[in-house]
C-alpha positions in Angstrom: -8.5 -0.7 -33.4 -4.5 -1.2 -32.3 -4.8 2.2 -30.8 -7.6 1.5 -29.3 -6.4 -1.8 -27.6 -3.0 0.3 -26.7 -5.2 3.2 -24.7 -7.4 0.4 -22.9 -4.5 -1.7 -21.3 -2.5 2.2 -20.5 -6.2 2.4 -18.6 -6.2 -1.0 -17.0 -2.6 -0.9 -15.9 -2.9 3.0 -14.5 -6.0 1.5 -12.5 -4.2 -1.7 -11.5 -1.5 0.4 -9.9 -4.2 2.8 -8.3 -5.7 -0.1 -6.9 -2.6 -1.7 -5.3 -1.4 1.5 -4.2 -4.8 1.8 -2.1 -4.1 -1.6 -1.1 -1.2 -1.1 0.3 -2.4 2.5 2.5 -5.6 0.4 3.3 -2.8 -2.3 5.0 -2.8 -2.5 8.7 0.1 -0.7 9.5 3.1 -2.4 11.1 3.9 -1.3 14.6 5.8 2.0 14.6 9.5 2.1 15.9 10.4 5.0 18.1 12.1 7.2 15.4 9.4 6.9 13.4 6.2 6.9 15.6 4.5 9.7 14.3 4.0 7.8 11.2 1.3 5.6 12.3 -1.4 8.9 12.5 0.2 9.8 9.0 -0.4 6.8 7.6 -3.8 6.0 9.1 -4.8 10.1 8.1 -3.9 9.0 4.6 -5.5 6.0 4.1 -9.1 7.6 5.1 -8.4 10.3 2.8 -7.8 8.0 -0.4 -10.8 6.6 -1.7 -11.4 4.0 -4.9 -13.7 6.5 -6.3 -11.0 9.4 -5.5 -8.5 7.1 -7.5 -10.7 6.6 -10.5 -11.1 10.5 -10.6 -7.4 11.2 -10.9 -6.9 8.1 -13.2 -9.7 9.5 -15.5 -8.4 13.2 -15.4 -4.5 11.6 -16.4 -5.5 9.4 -18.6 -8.0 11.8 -20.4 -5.4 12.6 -23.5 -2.6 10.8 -25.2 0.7 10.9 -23.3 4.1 10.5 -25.9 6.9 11.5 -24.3 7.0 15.7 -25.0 3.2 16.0 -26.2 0.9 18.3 -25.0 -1.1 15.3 -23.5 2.0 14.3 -21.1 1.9 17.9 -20.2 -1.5 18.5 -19.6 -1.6 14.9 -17.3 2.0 16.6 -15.1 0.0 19.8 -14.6 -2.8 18.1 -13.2 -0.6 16.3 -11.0 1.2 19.3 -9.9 -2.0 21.5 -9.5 -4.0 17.9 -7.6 -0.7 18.1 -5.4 -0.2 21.8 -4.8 -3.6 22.3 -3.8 -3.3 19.2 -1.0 -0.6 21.5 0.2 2.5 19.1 -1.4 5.5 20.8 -2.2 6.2 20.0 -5.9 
């Protein structure tokens, strides 16, 4: 039950953060400076490209084993970072 109770706030807290992360790229963005300009596209590319339902796929796919620090969960949840990132063309 304890464990239990420990996975399902992990879950809600990894799918709080999700959420205010998309928030915050879902933001109107602030009126770029002229060093930084080009930002604006970037950010407005990236917020059409993250989705709630995109989220809750990645939080599902981390969250899918347990994570302790060293176990094969924590390293299964990186990898699937890494891959998610390397594919998106993200050097890691």
């Amino acid at each position: 039950m304890r464990r239990a109770r420990k996975r399902g706030l992990r879950n809600l807290t990894l799918i709080a953060g999700g959420l205010a992360f998309a928030a915050a790229c879902a933001a109107p963005p602030a009126q770029p400076s002229a060093a930084n300009a080009g930002l604006g596209d970037l950010a407005a590319d990236v917020r059409e490209l993250i989705t709630p339902a995109g989220l809750e796929v990645q939080a599902a796919a981390i969250v899918e084993h347990e994570r302790p620090s060293g176990s094969p969960g924590e390293f299964a949840a990186i990898d699937h970072i890494v891959e998610t990132l390397t594919s998106a063309g993200v050097p890691v």
